[in-house]
C-alpha positions in Angstrom: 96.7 105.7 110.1 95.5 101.8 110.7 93.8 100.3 107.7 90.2 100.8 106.7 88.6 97.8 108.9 85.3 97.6 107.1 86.8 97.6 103.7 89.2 94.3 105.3 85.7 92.6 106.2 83.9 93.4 103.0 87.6 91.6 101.4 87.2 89.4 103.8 83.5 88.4 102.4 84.2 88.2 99.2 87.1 85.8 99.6 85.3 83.4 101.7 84.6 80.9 99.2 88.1 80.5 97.9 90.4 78.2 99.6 94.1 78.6 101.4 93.6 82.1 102.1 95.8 83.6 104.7 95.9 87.8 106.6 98.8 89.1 107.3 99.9 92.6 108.6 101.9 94.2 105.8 102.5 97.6 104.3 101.1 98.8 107.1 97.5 97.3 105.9 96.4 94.2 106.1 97.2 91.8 102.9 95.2 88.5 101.9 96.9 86.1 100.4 95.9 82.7 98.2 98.7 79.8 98.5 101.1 82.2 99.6 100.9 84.9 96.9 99.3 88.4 98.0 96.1 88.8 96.2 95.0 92.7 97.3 95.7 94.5 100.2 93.6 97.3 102.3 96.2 99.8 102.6 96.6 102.2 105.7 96.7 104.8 102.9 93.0 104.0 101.9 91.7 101.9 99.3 93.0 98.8 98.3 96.2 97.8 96.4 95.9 95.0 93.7 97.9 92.3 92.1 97.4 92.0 88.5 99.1 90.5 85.6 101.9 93.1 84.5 101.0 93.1 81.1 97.5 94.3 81.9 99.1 97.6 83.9 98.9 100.3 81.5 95.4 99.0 80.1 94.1 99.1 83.8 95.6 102.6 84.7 93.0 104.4 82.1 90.2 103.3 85.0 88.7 106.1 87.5 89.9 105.6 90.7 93.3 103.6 89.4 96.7 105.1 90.3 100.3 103.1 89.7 101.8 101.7 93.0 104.6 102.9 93.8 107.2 101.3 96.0 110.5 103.1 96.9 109.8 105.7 94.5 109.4 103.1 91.5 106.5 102.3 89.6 105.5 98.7 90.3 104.0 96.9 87.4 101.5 94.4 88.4 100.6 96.1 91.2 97.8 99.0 91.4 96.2 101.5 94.2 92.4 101.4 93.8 91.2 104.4 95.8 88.2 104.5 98.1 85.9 106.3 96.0 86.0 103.3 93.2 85.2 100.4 96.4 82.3 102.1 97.4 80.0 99.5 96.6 80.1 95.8 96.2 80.0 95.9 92.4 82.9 98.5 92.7 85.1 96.4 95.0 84.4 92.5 94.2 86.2 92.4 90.3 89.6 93.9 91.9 89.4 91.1 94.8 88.4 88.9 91.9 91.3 89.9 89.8 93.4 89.8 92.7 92.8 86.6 93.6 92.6 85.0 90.3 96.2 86.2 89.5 97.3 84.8 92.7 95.7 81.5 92.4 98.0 81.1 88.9 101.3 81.9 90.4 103.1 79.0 91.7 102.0 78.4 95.8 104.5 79.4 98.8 
């Protein structure tokens, strides 16, 4: 299954403004990354998996619509699966590309 392509261009939108962002086939989706650090990702699963700051996991988990990531049968901390059904909208969708992006842009660039 090839990854949503409206949800990339609705990504895609909201990124616009911010600077040294780069696409690039992975997972299967299509990430977006900000100086070299992958900010979210439209997964070929559906929905959209975020980077966030690993002690902020477990508090984001308790949302609707949030499920772990899970990589080679391990949890991934810092990383979450945002289904479909909680991007629906722009006010759904635009605080995970902002989280996303914000924890990228305070990791060291690539």
């Amino acid at each position: 299954m090839a990854y949503d392509a409206d949800l990339a261009d609705r990504v895609r939108e909201l990124l616009a403004p911010e600077r040294n962002v780069e696409e690039k086939r992975m997972f299967g989706g299509l990430a977006f990354l900000i100086n070299g650090n992958m900010s979210v990702c439209v997964t070929s699963k559906g929905g959209l998996m975020v980077r966030v700051p690993p002690d902020e996991t477990e508090k984001l988990l308790t949302r609707a619509h949030v499920e772990p990531m899970i990589m080679s049968g391990r949890e991934t901390r810092g990383w979450l699966r945002v289904g479909i059904d909680g991007l629906r909208t722009r006010r759904q969708l635009a605080p995970w590309v902002a989280r996303g992006a914000e924890y990228a842009k305070a990791l060291a660039p690539k």
